[in-house]
C-alpha positions as CSV (number, residue, x, y, z in Angstrom):
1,X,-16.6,-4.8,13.5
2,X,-15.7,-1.3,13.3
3,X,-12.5,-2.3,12.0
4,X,-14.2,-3.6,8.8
5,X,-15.2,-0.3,8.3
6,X,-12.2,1.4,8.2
7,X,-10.4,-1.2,6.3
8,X,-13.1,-0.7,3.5
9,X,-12.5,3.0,3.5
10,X,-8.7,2.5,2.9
11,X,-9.9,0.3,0.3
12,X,-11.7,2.8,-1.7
13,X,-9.2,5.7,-0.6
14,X,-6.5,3.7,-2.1
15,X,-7.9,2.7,-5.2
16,X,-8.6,6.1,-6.3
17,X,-4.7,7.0,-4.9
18,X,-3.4,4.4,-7.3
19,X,-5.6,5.5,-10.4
20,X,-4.2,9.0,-9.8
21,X,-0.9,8.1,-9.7
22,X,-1.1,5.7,-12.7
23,X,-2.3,9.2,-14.2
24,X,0.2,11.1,-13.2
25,X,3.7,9.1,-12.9
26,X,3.8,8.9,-17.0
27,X,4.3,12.7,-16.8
28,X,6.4,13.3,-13.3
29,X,9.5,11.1,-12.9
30,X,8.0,8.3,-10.3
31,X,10.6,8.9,-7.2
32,X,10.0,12.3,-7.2
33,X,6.0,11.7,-7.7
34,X,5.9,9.7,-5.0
35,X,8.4,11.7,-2.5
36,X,6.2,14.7,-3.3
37,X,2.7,13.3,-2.7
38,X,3.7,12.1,1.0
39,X,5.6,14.5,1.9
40,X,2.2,16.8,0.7
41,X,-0.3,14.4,2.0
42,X,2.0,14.3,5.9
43,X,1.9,18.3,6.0
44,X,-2.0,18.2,5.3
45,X,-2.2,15.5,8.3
46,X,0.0,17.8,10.6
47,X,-2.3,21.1,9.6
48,X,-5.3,18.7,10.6
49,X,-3.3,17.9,13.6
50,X,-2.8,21.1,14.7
51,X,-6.0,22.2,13.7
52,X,-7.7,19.4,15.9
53,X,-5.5,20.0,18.9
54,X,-3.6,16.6,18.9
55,X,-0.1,16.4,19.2
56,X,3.2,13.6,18.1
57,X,3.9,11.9,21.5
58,X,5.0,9.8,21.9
59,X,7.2,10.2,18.6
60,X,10.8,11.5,20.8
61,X,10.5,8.1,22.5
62,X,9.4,5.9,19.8
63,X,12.2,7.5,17.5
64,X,14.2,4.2,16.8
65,X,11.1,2.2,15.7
66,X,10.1,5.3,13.3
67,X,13.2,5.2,11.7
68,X,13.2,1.2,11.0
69,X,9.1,2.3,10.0
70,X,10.4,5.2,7.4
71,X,13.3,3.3,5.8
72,X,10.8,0.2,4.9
73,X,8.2,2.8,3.5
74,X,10.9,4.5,1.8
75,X,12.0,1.9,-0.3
76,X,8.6,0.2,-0.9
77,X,7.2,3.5,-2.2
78,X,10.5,4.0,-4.3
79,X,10.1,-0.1,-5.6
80,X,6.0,0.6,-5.9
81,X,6.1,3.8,-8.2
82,X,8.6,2.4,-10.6
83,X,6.5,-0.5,-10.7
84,X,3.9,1.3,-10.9
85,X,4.9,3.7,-14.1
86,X,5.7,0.3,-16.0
87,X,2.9,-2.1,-15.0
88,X,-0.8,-1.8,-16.1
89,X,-3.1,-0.4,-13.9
90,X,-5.3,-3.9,-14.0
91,X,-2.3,-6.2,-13.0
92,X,-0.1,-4.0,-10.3
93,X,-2.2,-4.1,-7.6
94,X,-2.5,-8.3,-8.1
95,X,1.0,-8.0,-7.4
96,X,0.6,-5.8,-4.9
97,X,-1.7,-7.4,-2.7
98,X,0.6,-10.5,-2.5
99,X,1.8,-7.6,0.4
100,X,-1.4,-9.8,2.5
101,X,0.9,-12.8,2.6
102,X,3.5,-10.7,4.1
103,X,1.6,-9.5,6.7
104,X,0.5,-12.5,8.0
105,X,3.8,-14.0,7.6
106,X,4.9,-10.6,10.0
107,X,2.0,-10.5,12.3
108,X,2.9,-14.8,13.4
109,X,6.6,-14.5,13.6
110,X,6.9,-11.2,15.1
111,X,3.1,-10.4,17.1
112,X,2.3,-13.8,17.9
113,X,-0.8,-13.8,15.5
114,X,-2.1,-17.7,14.9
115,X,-1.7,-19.4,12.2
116,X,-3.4,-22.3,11.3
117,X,-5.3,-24.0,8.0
118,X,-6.9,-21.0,6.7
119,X,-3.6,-19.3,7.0
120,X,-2.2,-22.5,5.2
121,X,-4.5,-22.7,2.4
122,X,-4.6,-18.6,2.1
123,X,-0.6,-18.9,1.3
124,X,-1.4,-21.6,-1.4
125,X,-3.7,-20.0,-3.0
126,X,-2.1,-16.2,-3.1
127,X,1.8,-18.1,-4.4
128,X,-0.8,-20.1,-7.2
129,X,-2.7,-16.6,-8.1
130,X,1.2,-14.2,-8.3
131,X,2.4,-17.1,-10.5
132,X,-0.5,-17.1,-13.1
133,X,0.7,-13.4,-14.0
134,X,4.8,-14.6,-15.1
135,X,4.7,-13.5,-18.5
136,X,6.1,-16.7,-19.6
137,X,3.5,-19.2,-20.5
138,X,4.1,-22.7,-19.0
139,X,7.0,-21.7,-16.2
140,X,7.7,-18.6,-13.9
141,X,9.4,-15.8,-15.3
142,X,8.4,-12.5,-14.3
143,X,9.5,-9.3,-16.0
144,X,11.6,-6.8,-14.3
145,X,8.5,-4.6,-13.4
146,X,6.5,-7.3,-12.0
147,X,9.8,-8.1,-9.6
148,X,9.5,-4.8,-8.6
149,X,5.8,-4.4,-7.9
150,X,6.4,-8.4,-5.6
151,X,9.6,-6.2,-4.0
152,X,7.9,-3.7,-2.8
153,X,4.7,-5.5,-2.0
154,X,7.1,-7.7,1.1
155,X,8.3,-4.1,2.0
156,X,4.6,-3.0,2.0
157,X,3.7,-6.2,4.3
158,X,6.7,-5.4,6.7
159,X,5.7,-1.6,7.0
160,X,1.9,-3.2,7.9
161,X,3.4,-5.4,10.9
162,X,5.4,-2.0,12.1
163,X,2.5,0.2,12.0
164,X,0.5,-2.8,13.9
165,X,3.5,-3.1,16.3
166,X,3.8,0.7,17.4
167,X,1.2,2.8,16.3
168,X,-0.9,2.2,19.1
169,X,0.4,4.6,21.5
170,X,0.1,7.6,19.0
171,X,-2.9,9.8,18.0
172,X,-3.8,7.7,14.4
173,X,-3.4,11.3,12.7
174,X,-0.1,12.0,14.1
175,X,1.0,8.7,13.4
176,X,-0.1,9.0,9.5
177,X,1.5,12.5,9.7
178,X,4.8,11.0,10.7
179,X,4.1,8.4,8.4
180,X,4.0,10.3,5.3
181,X,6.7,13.3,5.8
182,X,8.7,10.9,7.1
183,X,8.3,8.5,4.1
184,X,8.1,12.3,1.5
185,X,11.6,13.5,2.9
186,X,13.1,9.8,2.6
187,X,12.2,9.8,-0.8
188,X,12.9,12.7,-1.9
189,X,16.5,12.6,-0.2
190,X,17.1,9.3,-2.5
191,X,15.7,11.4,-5.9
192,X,17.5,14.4,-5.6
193,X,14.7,16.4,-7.7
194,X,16.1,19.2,-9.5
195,X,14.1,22.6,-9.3
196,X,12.8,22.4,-12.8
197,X,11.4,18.6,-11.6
198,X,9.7,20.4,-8.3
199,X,8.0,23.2,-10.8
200,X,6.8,21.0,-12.9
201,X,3.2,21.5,-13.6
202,X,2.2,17.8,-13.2
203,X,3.3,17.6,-9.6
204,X,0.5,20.4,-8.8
205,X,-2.1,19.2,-10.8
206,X,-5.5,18.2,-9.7
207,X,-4.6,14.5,-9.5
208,X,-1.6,15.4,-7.2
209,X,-3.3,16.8,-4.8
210,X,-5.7,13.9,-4.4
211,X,-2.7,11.3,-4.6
212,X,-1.6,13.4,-1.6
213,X,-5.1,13.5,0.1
214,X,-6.2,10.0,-0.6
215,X,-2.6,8.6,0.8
216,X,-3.6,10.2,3.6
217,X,-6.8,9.2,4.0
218,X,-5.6,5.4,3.5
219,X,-3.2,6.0,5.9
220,X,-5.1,6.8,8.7
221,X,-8.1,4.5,8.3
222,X,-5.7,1.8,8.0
223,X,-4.4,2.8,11.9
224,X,-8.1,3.4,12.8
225,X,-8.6,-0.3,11.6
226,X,-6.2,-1.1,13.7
227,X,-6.8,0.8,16.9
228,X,-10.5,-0.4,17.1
229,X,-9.1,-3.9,17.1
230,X,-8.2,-5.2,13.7
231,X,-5.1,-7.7,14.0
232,X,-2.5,-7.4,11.2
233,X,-4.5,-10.6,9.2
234,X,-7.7,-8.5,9.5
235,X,-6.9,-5.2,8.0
236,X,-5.9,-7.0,5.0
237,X,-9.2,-7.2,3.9
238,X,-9.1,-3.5,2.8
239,X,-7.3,-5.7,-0.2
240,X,-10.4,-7.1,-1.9
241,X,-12.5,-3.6,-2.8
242,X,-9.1,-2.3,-4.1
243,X,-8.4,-5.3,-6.2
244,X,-11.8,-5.7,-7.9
245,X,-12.1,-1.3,-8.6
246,X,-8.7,-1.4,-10.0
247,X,-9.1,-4.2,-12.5
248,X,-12.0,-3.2,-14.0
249,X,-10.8,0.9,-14.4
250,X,-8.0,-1.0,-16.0
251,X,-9.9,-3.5,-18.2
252,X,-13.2,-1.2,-19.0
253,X,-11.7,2.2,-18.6
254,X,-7.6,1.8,-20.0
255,X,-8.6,-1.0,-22.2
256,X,-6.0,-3.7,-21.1
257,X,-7.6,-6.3,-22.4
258,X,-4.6,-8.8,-23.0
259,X,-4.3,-12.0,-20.8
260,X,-7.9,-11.6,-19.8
261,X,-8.7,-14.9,-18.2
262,X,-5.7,-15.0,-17.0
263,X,-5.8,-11.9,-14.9
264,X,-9.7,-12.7,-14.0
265,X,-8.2,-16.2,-12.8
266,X,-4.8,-14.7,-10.5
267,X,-7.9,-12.5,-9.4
268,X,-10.3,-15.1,-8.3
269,X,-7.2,-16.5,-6.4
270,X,-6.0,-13.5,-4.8
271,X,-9.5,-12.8,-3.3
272,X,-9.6,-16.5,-2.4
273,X,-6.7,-16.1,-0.7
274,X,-6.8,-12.8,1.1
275,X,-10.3,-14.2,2.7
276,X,-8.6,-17.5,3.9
277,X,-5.7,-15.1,5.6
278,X,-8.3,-13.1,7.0
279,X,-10.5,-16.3,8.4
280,X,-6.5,-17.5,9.8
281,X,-6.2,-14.4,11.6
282,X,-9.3,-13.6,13.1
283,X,-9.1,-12.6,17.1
């Protein structure tokens, strides 16, 4: 169960990385935000690297699959920080994790994970929790941020299959150093930042540079999950500590108080439903 352990540290890494960003991304424009913290966060992993004697291999040889890797994180981090800077911290990451039925759906068809009730009623129960959060009472009709946040959370479930798929041969470091820069220069390429937008105070604040540490951090536990035997349905447990921090920051800390039950219900669901997954795709 060492996986478990690692999951639950990504957990906690990434809730603080997505409190940070909420933070900053009403200051920083959120493309360049998010370019910058990865491309901060990959150069701290290669320092680390170098500092602990690993190295990249086999990253010459694995270079197609890294580029199919970057351009997935690429666009889910541009689709997840624009959600992110017009979503409330208490519902994005119920969006988010609908990225668990993603991976599952990835880890079947693609790594010949099983997939059987559990799976089943885990799918049910996840489609039954997104839909409570439409903003239209009575029928589903999401808002143009929430499409975003469901956009980038298949790209997120995609990029969690590919890192299951071909991390294993690399040092989990190097891997989340490739990872990151790869993902920071992508992003950064698409936002074109202007100098005055790279200067800006807010990218170099405190909460930057723990944006930058903590994606890091999530990073690499999530390929630690994974390398101490946590299939693709497993390591989507590091869902459920997330979900349950960031909803109540948002509701007891930002005071988003509107559509409580509602949100406590698509919660309930979500949690329901990531544990069903996780029973589906036990090895």
């Amino acid at each position: 169960m060492t996986w478990l352990f690692f999951a639950l540290g990504a957990a906690f890494a990434s809730a603080i990385n997505v409190w940070a960003s909420k933070l900053l991304v009403a200051r920083v424009r959120p493309s360049v935000l998010g370019g910058t913290v990865h491309l901060t966060g990959g150069l701290l992993s290669l320092l680390f690297l170098w500092a602990l004697g690993g190295d990249l291999a086999p990253a010459r040889e694995r270079a197609v699959e890294l580029a199919l890797m970057a351009m997935v994180y690429v666009v889910a981090n541009l689709l997840y920080f624009r959600a992110l800077h017009a979503t409330q911290l208490s519902e994005i990451d119920l969006l988010l994790r609908s990225s668990a039925l993603w991976t599952v759906v990835g880890g079947v068809a693609f790594l010949g994970e099983p997939f059987g009730l559990p799976s089943l009623l885990g799918t049910l129960l996840i489609m039954v929790s997104v839909t409570l959060l439409a903003r239209a009472p009575g029928r589903v009709r999401f808002t143009a941020p929430q499409l975003t946040a469901l956009g980038a959370a298949v790209l997120f479930g995609a990029g969690n299959v590919i890192d299951k798929a071909i991390s294993a041969p690399f040092d989990p470091l190097g891997y989340t150093a490739l990872n990151l820069t790869l993902t920071g220069i992508g992003m950064l390429a698409v936002a074109r930042p202007t100098r005055i937008e790279l200067l800006a105070p807010g990218l170099w604040r405190l909460e930057a540079w723990i944006v930058a540490a903590t994606f890091a951090l999530t990073q690499l536990c999530i390929i630690l999950a994974f390398a101490t035997g946590g299939s693709a349905g497993n390591v989507i447990l590091v869902a459920q500590a997330r979900l349950l921090v960031l909803m109540a920051v948002g509701i007891a800390v930002m005071g988003e108080r509107d559509r409580l039950a509602r949100k406590l219900a698509a919660a309930a669901l979500m949690l329901a439903g990531i544990a069903a997954l996780s029973l589906g795709g036990t090895t």
